[in-house]
C-alpha positions in Angstrom: -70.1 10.7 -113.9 -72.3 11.3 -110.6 -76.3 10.4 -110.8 -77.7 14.5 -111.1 -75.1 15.1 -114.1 -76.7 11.8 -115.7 -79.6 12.8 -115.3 -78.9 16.9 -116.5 -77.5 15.3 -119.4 -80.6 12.5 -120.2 -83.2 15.5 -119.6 -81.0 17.7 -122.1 -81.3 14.6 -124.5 -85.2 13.8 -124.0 -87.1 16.6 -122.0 -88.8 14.5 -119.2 -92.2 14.9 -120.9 -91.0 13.3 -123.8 -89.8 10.2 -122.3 -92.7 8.2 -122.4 -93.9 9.2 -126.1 -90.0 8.3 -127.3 -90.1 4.9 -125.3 -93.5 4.4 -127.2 -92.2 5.3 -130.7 -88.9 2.8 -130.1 -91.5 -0.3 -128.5 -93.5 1.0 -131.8 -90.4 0.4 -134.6 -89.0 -2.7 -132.9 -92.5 -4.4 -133.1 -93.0 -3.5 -136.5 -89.4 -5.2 -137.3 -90.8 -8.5 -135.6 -93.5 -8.5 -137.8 -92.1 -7.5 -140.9 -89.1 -10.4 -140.3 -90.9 -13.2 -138.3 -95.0 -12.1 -140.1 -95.6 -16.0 -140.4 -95.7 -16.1 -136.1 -96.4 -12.1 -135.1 -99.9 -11.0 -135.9 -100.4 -7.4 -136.6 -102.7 -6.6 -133.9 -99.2 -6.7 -131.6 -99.4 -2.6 -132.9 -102.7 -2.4 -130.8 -100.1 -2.5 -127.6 -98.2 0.5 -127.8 -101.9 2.2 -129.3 -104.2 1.6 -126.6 -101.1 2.3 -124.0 -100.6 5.7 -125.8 -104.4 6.3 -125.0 -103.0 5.8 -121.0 -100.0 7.9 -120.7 -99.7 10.2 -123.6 -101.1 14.4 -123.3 -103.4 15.3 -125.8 -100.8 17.2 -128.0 -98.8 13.9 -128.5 -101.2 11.7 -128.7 -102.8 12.0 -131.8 -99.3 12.3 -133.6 -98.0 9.3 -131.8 -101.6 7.3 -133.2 -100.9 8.3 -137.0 -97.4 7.4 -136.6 -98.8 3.5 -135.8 -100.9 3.7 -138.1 -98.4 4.4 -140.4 -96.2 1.5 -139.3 -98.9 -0.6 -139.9 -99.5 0.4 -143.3 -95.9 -0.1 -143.9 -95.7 -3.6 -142.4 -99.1 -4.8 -144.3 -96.9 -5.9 -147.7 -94.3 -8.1 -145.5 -97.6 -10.8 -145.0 -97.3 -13.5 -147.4 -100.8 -13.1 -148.9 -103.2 -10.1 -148.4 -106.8 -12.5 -147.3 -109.9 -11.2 -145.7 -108.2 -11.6 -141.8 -105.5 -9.5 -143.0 -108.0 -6.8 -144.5 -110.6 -6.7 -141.2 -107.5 -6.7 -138.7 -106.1 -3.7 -140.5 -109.7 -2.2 -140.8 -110.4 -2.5 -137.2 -106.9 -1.3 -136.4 -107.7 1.9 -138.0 -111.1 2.1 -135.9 -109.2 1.6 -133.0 -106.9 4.4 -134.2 -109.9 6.8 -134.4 -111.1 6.3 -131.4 -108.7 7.1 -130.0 -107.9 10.1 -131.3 -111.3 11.0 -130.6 -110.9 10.6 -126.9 -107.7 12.7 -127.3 -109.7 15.9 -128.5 -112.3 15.2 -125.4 -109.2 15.5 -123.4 -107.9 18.6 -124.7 -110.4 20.2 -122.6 -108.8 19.1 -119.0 -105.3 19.4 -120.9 -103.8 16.4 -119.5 -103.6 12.1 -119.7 -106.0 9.6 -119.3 -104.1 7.8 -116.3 -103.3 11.2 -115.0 -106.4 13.3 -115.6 -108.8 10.4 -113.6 -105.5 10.5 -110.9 -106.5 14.7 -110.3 -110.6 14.2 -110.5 -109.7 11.1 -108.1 -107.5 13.2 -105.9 -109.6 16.0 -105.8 -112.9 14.5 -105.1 -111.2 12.5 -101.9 -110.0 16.1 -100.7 -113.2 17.8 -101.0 -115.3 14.9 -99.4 -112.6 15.0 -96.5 -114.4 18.2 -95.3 -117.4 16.1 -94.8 -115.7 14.3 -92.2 -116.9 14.5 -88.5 -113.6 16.5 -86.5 -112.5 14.8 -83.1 -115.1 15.8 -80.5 -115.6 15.1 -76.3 -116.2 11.7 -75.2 -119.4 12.7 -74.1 -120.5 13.4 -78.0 -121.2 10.4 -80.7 -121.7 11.7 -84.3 -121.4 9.9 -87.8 -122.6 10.7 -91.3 -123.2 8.3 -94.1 -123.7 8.7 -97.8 -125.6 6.7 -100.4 -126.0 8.1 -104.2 -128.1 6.5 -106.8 -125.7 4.8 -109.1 -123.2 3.4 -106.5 -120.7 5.6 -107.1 -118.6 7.7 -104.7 -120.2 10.7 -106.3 -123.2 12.1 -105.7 -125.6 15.0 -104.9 -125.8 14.7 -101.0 -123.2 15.7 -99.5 -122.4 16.9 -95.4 -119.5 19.2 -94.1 -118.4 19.5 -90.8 -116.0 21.8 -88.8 -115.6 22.1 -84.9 -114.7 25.8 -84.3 -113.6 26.0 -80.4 -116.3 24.1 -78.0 -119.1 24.6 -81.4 -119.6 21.7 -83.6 -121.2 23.1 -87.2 -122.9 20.6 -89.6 -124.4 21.0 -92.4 -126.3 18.1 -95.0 -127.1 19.4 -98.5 -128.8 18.0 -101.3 -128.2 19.7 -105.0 -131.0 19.2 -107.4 -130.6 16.1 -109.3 -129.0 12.9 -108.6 -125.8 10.3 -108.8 -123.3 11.4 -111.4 -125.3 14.1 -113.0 -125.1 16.1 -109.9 -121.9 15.2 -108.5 -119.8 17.6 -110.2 -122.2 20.8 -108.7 -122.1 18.6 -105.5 -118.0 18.7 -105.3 -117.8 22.4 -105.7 -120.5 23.3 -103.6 -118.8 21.3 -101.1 -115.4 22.4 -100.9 -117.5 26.0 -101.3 -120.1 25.9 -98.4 -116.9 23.8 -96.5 -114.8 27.1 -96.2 -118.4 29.2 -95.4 -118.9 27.2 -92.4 -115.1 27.3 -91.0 -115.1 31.2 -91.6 -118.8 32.7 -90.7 -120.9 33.3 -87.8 -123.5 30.2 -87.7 -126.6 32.9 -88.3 -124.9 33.7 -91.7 -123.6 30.5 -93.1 -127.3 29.8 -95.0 -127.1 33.0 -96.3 -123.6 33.2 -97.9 -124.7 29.6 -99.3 -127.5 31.1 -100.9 -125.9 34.1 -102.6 -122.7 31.9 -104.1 -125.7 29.9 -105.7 -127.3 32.6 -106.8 -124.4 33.6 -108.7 -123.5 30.4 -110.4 -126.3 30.9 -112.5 -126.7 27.1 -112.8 -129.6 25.7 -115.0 -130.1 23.7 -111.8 -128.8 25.6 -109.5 -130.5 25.0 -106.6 -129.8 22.9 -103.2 -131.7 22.3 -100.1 -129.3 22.6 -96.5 -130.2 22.2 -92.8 -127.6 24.1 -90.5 -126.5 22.7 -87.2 -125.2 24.8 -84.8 -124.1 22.8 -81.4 -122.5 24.1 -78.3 -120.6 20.7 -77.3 -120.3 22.2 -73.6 -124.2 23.1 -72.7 -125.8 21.1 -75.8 -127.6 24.0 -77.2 -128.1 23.8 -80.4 -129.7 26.1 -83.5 -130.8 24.3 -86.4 -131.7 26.5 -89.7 -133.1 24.9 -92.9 -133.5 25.9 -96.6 -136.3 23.8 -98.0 -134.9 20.6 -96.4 -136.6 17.7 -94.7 -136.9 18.7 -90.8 -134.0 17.7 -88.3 -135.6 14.4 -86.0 -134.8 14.7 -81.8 -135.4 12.2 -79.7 -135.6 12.7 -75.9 -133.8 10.2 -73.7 -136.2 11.1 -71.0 -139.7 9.6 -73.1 -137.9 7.9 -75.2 -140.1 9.7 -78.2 -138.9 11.4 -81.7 -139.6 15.2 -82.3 -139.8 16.3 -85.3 -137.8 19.9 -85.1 -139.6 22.0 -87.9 -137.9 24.7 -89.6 -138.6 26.9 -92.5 -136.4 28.3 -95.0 -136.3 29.1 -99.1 -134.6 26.7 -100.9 -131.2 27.5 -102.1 -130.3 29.5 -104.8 -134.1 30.8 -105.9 -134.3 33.6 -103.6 -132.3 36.5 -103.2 -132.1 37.8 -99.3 -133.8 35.0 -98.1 -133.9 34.5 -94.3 -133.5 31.2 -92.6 -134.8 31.4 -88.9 -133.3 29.4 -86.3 -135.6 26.5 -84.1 -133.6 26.1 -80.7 -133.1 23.6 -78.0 -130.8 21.9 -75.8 -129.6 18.2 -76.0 -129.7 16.4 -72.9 -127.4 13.3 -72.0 -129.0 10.3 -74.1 -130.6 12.5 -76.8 -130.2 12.0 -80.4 -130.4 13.9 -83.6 -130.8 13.0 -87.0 -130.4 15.1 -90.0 -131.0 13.4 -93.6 -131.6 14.3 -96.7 -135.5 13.5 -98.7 -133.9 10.5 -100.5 -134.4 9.1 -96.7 -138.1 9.5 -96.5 -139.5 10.4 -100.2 -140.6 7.7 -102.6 -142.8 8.4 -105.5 -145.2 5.9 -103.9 -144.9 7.6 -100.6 -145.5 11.2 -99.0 -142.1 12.7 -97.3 -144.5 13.0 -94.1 -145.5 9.7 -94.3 -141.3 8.9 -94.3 -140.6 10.4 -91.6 -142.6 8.5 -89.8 -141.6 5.4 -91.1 -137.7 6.7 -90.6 -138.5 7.5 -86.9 -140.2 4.0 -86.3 -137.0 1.9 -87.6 -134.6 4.9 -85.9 -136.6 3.9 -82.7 -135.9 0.1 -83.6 -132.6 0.0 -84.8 -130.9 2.3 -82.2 -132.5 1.4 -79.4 -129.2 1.5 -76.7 -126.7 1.3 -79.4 -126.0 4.1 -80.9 -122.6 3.8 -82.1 -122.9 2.7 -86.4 -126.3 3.9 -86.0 -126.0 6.0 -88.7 -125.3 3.1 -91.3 -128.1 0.7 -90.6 -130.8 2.9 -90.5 -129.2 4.1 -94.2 -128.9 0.4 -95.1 -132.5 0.3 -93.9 -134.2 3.0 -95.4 -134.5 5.3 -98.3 -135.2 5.1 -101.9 -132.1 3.1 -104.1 -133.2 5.4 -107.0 -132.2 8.5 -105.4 -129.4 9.7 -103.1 -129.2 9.4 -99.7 -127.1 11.5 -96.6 -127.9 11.2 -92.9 -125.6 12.5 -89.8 -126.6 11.3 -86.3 -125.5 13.1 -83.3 -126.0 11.3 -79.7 -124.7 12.6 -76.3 -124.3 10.1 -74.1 
């Protein structure tokens, strides 16, 4: 018989998403045979194998029958020890425990509708795809940028985020923070991300703050509001228009003095406002300048006024990327910022 007939004929015998939970049941019944013939050697927490990886690979429909079934196997193996003593009585109470946990976890996961192993696999997959749009696009030689993110807890999830997209000879950037911080915002900060990546891929730079301020609007979050500064840059002349929505101010530094600028621009925060404007500040980058765009986790302490961190940002910037600005953007991250809160900053340098 050729390979697809045995396989028609196994997946007529055990759907394929049975497979697992009927290899679980047999690894179940033979264990409970080894105990109830060899009980003086085989302990009955050899049951907690198959139940905790149940908990790994089974859906939530199947789980919960599959954990009263070794329970049940467990009650029926239970006589076969040679005396019923206190260990027997607190491994077959704790057993139980171990049941009920883990059918609760099974009704949390009736919610997403799918494994353990394989539900943390899609949240995994789909976090990595959104934060791809974040990535800076290919751009001239004559054009440096790099973005770097920090959030609170350590974690890959957080509630600073950038997106980027290079539309013809037009690089557009934008660095938003959503209100709160490390895991407690991360969820709001991976749809807003994939949702403000496609805005600035598909609108005119003038109306990308704008869009991004009516989708908030009607997410009617109880937090649902973000900060955002806009760059627009033309990567042939260096012209640039930066817009902001209640976010720190963008930082230039002239190759020709050698001094920071602080670029300010005003702008509603996002998501309190409706028809909010966000007016654009304008310049040009000349060969050797630098821009930096971060996020208030960068400057803002509770010990420190944001004012007061910018200043103290622009003196290490001044230190740290003095003629090297390649990797820039992660020392002056490393350096700086509060490790209670989360951090973004891009850096853009023409050389």
């Amino acid at each position: 018989m050729s390979s697809p007939s045995l396989n028609a004929a196994a997946s007529r015998l055990v759907p394929r998403g049975s497979r697992m939970l009927v290899l679980l049941v047999v690894v179940t019944v033979l264990i409970g045979l080894v105990i109830w013939r060899f009980h003086e050697s085989v302990p009955l927490v050899s049951l907690l194998v198959p139940l905790l990886a149940s908990s790994l690979v089974l859906g939530p429909r199947q789980l919960p029958w599959f954990v009263v079934f070794v329970l049940l196997v467990l009650a029926l193996v239970v006589p076969s020890q040679d005396r019923i003593d206190l260990r027997i009585v607190l491994t077959v109470v704790i057993m139980f425990v171990l049941g009920f946990v883990v059918l609760a976890s099974s009704l949390r996961r009736t919610r997403l509708g799918v494994a353990g192993i394989q539900g943390e696999t899609m949240f995994v997959d789909l976090r990595d795809r959104i934060l791809r749009q974040g990535g800076i696009p290919d751009l001239p030689a004559q054009w440096y940028a790099a973005s770097e993110l920090r959030s609170a807890g350590g974690t890959p999830f957080a509630g600073d985020f950038v997106v980027a997209s290079r539309i013809a000879e037009r690089l557009e950037v934008a660095v938003v923070d959503v209100s709160g911080k490390g895991q407690g915002a991360g969820t709001r900060a991976l749809l807003l991300c994939g949702a403000l990546g496609g805005l600035l891929s598909a609108l005119p730079p003038s109306e990308f703050l704008d869009s991004a301020n009516r989708f908030l609007l009607q997410q009617d979050w109880d937090e649902g509001f973000a900060t955002a500064i806009h760059l627009s840059l033309d990567l042939t002349t260096g012209r640039y228009d930066i817009r902001s929505a209640g976010h720190p101010p963008a930082a230039l530094r002239h190759a020709g003095s050698g001094r920071w600028e602080v670029l300010e621009s005003e702008g509603p925060i996002l998501g309190l406002i409706e028809d909010a404007t966000f007016p654009a500040v304008s310049g040009v980058m000349r060969h050797g300048d630098a821009l930096l765009l971060y996020t208030d986790g960068m400057v803002e302490t509770r010990n420190r006024d944001i004012a007061l961190g910018i200043d103290r940002m622009l003196g290490q910037a001044e230190r740290l990327l003095r003629g090297q600005f390649e990797g820039g953007a992660k020392r002056l991250v490393e350096a700086l910022g509060s490790r209670n809160d989360d951090r973004a900053l891009l850096l853009v340098h023409r050389r």
